[in-house]
Backbone as numpy.savetxt, mean C-alpha at the origin, in Angstrom:
# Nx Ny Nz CAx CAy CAz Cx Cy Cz
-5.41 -28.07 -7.58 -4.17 -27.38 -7.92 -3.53 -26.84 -6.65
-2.68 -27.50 -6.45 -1.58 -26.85 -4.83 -1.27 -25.25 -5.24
-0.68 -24.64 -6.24 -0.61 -23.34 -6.39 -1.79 -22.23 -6.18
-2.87 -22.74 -6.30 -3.83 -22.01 -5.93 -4.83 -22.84 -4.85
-4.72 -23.82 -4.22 -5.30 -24.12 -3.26 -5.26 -23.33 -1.47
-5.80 -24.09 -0.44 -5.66 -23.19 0.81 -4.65 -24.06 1.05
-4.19 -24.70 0.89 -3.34 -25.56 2.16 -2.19 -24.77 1.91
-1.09 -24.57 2.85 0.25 -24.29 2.85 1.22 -24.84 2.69
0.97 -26.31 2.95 1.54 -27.59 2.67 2.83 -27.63 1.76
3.42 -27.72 1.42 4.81 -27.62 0.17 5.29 -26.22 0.09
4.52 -24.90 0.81 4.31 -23.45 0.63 4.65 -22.48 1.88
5.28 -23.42 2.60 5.52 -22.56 3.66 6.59 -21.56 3.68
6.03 -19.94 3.98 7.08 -19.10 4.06 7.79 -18.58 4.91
8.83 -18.36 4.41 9.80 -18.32 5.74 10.41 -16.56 5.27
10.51 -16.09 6.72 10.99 -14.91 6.43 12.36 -14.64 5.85
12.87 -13.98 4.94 14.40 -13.65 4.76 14.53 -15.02 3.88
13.68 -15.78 3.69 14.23 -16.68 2.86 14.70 -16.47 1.46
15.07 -17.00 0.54 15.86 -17.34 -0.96 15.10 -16.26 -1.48
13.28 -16.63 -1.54 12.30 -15.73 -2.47 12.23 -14.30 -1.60
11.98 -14.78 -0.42 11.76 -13.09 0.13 13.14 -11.77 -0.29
13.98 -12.33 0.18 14.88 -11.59 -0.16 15.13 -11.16 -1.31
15.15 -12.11 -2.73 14.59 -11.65 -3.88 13.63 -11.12 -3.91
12.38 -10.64 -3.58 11.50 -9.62 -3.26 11.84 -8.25 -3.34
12.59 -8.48 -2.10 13.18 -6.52 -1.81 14.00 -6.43 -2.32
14.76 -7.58 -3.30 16.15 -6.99 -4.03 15.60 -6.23 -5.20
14.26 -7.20 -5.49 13.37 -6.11 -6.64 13.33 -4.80 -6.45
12.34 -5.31 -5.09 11.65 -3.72 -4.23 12.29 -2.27 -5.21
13.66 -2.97 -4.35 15.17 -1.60 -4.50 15.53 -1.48 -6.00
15.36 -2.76 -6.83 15.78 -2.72 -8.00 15.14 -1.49 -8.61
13.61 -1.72 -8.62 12.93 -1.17 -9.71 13.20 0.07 -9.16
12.81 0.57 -7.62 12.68 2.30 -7.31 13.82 2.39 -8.00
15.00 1.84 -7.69 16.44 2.57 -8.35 16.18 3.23 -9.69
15.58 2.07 -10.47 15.35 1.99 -12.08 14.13 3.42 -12.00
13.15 3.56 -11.20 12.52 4.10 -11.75 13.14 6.10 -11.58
14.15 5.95 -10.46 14.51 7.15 -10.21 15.68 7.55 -11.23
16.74 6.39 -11.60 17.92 6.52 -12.51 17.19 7.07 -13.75
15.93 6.66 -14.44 15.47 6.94 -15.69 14.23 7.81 -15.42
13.72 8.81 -14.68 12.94 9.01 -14.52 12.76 10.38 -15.36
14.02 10.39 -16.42 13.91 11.53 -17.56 13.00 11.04 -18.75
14.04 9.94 -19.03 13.36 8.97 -19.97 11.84 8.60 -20.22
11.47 8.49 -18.66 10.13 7.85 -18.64 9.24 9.36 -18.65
9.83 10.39 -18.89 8.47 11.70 -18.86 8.12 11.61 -20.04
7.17 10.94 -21.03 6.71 11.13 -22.22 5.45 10.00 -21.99
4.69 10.86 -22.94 3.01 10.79 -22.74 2.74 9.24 -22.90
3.70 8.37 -23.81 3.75 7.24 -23.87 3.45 5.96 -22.97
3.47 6.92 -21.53 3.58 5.58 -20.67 2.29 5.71 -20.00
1.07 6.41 -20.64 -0.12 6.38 -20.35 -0.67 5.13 -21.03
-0.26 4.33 -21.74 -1.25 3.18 -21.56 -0.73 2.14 -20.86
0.72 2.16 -20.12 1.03 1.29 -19.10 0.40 1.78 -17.99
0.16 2.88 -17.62 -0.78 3.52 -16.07 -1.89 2.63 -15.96
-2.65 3.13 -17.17 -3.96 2.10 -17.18 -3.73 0.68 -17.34
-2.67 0.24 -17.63 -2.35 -1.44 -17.79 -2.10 -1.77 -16.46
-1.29 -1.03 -15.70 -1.01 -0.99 -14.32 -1.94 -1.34 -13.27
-3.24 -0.25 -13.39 -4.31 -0.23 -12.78 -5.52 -1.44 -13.32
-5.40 -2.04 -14.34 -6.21 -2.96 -14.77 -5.76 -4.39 -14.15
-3.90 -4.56 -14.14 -3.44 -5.79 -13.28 -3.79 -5.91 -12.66
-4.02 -4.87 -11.30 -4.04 -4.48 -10.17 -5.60 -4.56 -9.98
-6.39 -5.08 -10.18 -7.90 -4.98 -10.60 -8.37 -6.55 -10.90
-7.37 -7.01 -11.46 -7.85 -8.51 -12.21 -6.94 -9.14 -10.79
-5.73 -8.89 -10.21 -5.29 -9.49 -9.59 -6.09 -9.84 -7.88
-6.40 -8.66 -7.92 -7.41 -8.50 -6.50 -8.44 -9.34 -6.43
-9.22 -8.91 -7.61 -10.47 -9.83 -7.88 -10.30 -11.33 -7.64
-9.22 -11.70 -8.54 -8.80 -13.19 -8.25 -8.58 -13.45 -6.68
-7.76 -12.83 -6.58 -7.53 -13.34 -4.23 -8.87 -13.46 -3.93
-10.04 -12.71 -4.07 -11.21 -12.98 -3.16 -12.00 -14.05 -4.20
-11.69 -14.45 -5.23 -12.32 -15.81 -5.78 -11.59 -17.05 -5.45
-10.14 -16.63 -5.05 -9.10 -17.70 -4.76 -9.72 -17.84 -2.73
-10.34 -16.73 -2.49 -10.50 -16.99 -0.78 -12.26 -17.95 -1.05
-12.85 -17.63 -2.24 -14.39 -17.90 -2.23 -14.16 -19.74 -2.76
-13.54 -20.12 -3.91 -13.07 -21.30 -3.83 -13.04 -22.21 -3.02
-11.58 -21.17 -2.07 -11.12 -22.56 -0.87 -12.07 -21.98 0.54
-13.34 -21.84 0.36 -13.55 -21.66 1.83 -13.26 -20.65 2.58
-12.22 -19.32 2.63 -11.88 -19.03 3.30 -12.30 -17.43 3.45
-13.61 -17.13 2.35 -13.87 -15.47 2.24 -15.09 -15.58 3.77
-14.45 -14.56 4.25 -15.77 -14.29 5.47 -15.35 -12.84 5.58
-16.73 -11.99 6.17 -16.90 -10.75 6.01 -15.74 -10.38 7.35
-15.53 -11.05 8.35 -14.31 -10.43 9.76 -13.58 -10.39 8.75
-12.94 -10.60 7.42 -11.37 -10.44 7.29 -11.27 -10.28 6.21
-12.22 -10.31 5.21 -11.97 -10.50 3.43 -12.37 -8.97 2.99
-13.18 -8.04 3.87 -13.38 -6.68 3.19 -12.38 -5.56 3.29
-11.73 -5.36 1.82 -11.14 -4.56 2.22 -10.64 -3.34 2.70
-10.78 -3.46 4.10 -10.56 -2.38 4.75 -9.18 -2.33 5.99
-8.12 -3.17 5.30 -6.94 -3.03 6.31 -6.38 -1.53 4.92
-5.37 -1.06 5.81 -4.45 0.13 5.52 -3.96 -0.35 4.01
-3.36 -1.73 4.14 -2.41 -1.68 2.50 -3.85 -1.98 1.51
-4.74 -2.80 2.28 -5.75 -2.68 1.06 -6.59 -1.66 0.55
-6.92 -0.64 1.68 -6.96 0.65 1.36 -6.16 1.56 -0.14
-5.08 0.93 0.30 -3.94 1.73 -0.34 -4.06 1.68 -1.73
-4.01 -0.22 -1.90 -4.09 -0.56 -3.23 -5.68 0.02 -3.93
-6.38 0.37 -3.47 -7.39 0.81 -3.87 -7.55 2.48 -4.13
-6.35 3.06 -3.35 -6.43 4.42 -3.68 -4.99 4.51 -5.27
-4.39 3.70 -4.95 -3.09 3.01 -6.15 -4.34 2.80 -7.39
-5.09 2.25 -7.47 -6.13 1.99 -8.70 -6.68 3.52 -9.32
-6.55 4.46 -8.00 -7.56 5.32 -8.65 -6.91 6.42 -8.80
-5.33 6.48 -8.15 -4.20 7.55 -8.96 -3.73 6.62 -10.35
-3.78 5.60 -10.68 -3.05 5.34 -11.97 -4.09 5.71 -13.01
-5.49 5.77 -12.69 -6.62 5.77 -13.78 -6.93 7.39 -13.58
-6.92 7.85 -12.81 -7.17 9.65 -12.64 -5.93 10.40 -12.57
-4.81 10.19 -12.19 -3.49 11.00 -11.80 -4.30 11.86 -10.81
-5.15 12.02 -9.56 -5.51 12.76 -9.06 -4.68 13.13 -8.10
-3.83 14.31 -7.43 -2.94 14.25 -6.86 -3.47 14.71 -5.70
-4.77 14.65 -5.18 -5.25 14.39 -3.92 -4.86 13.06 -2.87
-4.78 12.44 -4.59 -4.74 11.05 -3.72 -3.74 10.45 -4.17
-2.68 10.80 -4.72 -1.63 10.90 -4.23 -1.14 11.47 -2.64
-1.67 12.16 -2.83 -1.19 12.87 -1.10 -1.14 11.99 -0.10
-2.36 11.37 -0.22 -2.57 10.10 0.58 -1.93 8.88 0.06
-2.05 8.22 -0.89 -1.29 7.63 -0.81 0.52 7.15 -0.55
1.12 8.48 -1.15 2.33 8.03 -0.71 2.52 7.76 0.84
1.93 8.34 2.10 2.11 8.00 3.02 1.72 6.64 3.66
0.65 6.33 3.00 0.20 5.00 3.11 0.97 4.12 2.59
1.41 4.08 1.25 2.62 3.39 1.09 3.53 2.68 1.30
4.27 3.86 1.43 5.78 4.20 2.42 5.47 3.39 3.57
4.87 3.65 4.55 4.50 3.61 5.67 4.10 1.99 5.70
3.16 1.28 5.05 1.88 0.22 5.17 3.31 -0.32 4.62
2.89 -0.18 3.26 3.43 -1.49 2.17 4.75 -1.96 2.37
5.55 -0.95 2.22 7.19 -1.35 2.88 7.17 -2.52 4.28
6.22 -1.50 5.47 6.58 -2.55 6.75 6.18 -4.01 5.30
4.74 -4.10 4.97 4.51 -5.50 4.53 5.48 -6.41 4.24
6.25 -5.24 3.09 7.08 -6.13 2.28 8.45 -6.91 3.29
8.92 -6.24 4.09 10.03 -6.57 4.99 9.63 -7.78 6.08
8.70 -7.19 6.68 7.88 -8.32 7.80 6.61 -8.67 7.34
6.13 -9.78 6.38 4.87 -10.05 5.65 4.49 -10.92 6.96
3.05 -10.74 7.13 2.31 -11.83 7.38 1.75 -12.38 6.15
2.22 -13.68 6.00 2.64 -14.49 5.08 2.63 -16.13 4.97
1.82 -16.91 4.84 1.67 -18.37 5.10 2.37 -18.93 4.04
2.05 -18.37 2.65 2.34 -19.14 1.51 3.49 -18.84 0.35
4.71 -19.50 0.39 6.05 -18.89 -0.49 5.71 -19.29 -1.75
6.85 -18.95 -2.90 7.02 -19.11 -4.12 6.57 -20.70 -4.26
5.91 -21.16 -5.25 5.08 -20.44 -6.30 3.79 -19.99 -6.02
2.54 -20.28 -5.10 1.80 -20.23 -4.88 1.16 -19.22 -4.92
0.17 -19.53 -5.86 -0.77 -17.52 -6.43 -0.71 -16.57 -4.89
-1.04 -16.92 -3.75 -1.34 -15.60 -2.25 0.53 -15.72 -2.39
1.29 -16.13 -2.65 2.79 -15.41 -2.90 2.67 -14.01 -4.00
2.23 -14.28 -4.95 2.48 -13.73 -6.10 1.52 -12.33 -5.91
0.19 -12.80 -5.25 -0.81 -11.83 -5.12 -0.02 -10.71 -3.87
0.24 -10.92 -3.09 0.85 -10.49 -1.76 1.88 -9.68 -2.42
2.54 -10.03 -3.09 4.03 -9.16 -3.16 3.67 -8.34 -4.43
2.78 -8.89 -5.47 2.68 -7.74 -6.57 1.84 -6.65 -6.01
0.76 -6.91 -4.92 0.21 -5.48 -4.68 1.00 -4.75 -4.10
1.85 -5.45 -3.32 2.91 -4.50 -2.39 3.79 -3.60 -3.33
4.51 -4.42 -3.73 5.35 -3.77 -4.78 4.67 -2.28 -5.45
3.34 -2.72 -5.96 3.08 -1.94 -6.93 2.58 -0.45 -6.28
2.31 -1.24 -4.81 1.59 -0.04 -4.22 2.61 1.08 -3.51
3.67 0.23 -3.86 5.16 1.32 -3.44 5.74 1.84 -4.80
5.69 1.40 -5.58 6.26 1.66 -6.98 5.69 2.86 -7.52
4.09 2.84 -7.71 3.66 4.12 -8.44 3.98 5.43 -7.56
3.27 5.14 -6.45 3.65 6.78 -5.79 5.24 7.02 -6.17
5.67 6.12 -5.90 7.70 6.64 -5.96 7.54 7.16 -7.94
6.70 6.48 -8.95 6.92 6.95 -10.38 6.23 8.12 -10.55
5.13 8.08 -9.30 4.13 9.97 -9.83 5.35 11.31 -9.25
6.09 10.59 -7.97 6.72 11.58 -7.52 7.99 11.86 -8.27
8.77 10.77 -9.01 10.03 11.40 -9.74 9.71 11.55 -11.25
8.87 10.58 -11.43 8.88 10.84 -13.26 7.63 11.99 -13.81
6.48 11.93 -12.81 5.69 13.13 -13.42 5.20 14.63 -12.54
6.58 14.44 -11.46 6.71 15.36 -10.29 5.93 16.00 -9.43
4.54 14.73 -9.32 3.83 14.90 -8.10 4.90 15.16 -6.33
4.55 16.33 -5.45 5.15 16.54 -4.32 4.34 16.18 -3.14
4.37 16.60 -1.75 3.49 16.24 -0.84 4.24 17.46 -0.36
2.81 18.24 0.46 3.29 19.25 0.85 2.71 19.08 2.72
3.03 20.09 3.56 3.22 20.28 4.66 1.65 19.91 5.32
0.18 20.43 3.70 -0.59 20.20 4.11 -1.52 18.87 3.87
-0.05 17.90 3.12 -0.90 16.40 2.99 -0.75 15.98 3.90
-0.03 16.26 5.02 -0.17 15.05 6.05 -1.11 15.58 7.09
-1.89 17.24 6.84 -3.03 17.00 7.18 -4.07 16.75 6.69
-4.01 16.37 5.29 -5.01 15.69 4.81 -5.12 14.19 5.49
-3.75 13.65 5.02 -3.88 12.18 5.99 -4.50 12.07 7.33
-4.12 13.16 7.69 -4.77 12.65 9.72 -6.27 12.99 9.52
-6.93 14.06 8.61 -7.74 14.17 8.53 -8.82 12.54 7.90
-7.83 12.00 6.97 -8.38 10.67 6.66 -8.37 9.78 7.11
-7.65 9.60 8.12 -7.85 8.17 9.26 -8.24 8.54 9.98
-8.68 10.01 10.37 -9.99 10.14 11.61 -10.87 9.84 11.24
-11.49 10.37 9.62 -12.78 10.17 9.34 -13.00 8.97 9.52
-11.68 8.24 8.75 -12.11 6.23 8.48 -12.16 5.39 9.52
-11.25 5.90 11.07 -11.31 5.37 11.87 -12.46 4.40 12.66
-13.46 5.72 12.66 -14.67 5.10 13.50 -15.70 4.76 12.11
-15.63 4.64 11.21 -16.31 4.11 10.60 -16.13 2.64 10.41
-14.58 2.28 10.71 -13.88 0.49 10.91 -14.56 0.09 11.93
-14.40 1.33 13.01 -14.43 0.83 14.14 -16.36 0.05 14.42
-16.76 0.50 13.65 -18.37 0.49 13.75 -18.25 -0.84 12.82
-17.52 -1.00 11.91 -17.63 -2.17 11.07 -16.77 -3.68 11.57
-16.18 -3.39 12.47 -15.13 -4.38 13.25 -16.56 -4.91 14.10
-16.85 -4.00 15.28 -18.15 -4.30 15.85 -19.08 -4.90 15.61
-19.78 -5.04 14.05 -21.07 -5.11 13.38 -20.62 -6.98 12.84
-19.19 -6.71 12.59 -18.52 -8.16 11.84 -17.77 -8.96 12.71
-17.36 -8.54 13.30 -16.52 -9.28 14.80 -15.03 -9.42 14.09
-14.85 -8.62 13.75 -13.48 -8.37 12.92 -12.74 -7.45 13.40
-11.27 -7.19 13.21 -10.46 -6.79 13.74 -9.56 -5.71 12.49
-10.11 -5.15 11.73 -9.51 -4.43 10.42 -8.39 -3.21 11.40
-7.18 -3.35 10.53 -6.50 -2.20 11.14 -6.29 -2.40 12.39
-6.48 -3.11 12.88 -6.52 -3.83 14.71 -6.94 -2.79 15.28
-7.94 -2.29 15.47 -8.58 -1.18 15.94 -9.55 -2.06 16.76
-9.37 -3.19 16.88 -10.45 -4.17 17.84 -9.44 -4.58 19.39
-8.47 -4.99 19.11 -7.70 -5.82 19.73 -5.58 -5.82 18.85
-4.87 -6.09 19.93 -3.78 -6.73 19.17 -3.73 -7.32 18.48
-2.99 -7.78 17.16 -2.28 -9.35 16.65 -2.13 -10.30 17.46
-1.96 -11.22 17.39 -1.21 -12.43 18.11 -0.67 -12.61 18.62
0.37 -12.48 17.39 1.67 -12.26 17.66 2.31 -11.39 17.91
4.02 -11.28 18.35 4.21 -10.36 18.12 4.45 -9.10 16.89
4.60 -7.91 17.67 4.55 -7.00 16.97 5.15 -5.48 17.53
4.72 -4.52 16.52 5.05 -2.83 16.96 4.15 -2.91 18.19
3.10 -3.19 18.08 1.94 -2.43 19.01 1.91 -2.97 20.52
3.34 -4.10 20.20 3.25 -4.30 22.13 4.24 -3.24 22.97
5.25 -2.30 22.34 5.57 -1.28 22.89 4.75 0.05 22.83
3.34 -0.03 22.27 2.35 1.25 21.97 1.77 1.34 23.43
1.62 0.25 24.35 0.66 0.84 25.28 -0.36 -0.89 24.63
-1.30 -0.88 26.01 -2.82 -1.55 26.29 -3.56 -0.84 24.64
-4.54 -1.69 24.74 -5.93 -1.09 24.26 -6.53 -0.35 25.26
-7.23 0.82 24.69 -7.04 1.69 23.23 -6.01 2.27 23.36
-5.10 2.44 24.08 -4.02 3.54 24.58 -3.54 3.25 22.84
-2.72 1.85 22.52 -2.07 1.91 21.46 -2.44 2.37 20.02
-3.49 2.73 20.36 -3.92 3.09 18.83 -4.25 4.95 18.74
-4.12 5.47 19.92 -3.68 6.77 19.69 -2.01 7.25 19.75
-1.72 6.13 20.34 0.22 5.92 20.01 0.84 5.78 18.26
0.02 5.05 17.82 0.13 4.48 16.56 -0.28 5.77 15.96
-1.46 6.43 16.03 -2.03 7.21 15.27 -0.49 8.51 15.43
0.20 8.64 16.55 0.87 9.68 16.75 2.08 9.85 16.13
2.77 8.11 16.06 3.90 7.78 15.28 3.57 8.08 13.94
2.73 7.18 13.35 2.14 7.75 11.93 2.23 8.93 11.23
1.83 10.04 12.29 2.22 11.35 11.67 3.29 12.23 12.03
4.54 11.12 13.03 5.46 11.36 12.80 6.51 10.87 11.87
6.05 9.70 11.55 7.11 9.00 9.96 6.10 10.00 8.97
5.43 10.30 8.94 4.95 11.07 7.67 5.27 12.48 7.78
5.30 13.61 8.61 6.27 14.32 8.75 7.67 14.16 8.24
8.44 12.49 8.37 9.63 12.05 7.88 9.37 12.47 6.77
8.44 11.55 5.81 8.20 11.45 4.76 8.31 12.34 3.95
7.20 13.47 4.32 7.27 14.82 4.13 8.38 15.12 3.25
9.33 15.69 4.62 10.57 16.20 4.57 11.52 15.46 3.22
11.62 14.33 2.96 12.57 13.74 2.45 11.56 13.56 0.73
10.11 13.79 0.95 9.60 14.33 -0.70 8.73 15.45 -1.19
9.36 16.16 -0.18 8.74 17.71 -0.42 9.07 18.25 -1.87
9.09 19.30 -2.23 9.01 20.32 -3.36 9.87 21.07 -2.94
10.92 20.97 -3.34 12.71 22.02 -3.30 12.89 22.69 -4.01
12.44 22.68 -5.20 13.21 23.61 -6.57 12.00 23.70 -7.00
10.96 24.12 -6.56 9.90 24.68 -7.68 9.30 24.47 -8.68
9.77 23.48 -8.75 8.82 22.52 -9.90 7.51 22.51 -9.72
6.91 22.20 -11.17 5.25 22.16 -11.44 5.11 20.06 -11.53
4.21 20.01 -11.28 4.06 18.78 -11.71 3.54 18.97 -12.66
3.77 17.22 -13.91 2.82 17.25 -15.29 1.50 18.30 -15.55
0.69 17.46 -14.63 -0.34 18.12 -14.83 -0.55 19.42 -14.67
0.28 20.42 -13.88 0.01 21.71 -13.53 0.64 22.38 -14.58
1.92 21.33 -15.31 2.59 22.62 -16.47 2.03 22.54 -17.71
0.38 21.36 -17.57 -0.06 21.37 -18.95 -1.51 22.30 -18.58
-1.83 23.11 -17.85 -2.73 23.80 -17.32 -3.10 25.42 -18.41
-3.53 25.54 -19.00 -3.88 26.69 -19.53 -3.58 27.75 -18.65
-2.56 28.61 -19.17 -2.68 30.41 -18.37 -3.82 30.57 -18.78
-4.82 31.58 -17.99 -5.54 32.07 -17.71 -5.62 33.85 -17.94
């Protein structure tokens, strides 16, 4: 089956092309949709789409690493997930099934930050129709979609002290990649070496210089971030206004 095979053959993607661009016309579609109705959508009702959400997102993953075990192509340098968006989608699994707004905290910055660059500049071999099309852009999507639905429809915020939670979480995770890049001869998070190609990280500085550059920008778009989804008017989120007084 060419749709789920390795070859790229008939599948080659091209950036800005017909499908990509339909991509982010989504991207924008849905946030729009989810911010225009995000009155609508406050009712308890849309708790068994959360968990439907998080179950796609579960069956779909699984499949990519049977679709990499298939064709040959699962090896421990590159199939574990431990890059940033796969991170993400994995902390995305465990705010749609807990609403834990710890991790929310973290995730929206990861997000924002990871999934967006993805979606705009994918490293990307294989276009429409081909399942690593479909797999690629629904985690992205989705992994930008929920944080943007916890923050307007059930008024999760990020406050001044999530983005020191974040720095606090890519220090911890840092050298624990870094020990696992070493052990696998892998390059997760490029905490080994550059890309290839080009990229951000050829104006960061040499190795290692660029990856305390990176680490610095990071928590300056999240500072952005911050700012532009902080807590203005005092609002409780869901969960805090269903909290028993005491």
């Amino acid at each position: 089956m060419g749709w789920f095979g390795r070859s790229s053959k008939n599948y080659d993607f091209d950036m800005f092309s017909l499908s990509h661009i339909i991509i982010i016309a989504l991207l924008l579609i849905v946030a729009t949709c989810i911010y225009l109705y995000r009155e609508q959508l406050k009712t308890d009702k849309t708790r068994p789409w959360e968990i439907g959400a998080a179950i796609s997102l579960i069956i779909i993953e699984a499949t990519y690493h049977v679709w990499m075990i298939i064709n040959g192509s699962w090896d421990v340098s590159h199939a574990i997930p431990l890059e940033l968006c796969s991170i993400s989608l994995i902390l995305n699994i465990i705010l749609l099934l807990t609403r834990k707004k710890s991790v929310y905290e973290i995730l929206l910055f990861t997000a924002l930050l990871g999934a967006s660059q993805a979606i705009f500049t994918p490293l990307l071999n294989y276009d429409f129709p081909h399942f690593r099309f479909f797999h690629f852009f629904y985690t992205h999507l989705m992994t930008i979609w929920v944080p943007l639905y916890f923050t307007w429809v059930k008024g999760y915020r990020p406050t001044i002290w999530s983005v020191l939670k974040l720095f606090i979480f890519l220090n911890v995770l840092m050298p624990i990649i870094m020990l696992i890049n070493k052990l696998v001869g892998g390059n997760y998070m490029f905490l080994s070496h550059k890309p290839s190609g080009t990229s951000l990280l050829d104006v960061l500085g040499p190795y290692p210089w660029y990856i305390l550059s990176l680490e610095g920008l990071l928590i300056t778009l999240s500072l952005l971030v911050w700012g532009l989804f902080r807590e203005k008017t005092g609002r409780k989120t869901e969960v805090e206004r269903d909290l028993p007084i005491a």
